[in-house]
C-alpha positions in Angstrom: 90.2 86.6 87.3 91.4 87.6 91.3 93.1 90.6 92.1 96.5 89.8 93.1 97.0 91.3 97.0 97.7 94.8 97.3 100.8 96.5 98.1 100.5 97.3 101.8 102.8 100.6 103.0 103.4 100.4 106.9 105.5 102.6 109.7 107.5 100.1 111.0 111.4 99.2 112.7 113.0 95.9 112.9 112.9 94.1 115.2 115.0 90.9 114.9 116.9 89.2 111.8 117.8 85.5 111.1 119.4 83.6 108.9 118.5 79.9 108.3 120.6 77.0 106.9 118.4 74.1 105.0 119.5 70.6 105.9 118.8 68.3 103.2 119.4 64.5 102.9 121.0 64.6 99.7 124.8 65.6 100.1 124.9 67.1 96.6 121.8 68.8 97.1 121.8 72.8 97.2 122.1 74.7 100.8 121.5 78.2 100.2 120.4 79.8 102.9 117.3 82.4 103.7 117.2 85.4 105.2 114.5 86.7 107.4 113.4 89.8 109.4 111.0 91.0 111.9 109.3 93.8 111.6 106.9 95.3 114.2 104.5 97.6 112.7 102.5 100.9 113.9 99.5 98.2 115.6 102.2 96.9 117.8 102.2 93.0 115.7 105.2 91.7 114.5 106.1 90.2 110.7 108.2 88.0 109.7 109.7 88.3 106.2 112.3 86.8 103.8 114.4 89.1 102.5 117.0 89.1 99.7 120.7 89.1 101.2 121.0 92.7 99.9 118.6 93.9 102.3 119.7 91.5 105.0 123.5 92.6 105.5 122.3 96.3 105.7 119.4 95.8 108.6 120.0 96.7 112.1 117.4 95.9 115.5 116.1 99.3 115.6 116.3 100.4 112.3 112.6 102.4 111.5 111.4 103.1 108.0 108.4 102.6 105.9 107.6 98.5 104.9 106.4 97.8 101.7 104.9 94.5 101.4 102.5 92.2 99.5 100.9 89.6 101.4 103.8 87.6 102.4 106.3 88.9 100.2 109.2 91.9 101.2 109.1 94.4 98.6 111.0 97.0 99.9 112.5 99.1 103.2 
């Protein structure tokens, strides 16, 4: 059986948020949008993450803290 990824714990601030809005051909059809944010960590590369909504309203460019993530996936600020 694989491992799932580990948790990864990094220094880093935000750099950039953005919201984007689906466009789907169905009229009916559901347009939530997502939330993303860019991190920059200690190496100096930057990550892009979704985020839930939560986290999104409370982020600010600038704002430095530790990143939890796993693989792709935001865990927690």
């Amino acid at each position: 059986m694989k491992k799932p990824p580990k948790i990864k714990q990094v220094e880093s601030f935000v750099v950039t948020k953005r919201r984007h809005h689906p466009h789907h051909l169905f009229k009916n059809a559901p347009k939530s949008p997502s939330y993303f944010v860019t991190f920059e960590i200690q190496d100096g590369s930057q990550l892009e993450l979704e985020v839930p909504y939560e986290y999104f309203t409370f982020f600010i460019e600038g704002d430095e803290g530790v990143l939890y993530y796993q693989d792709r996936a935001f865990l927690s600020f």
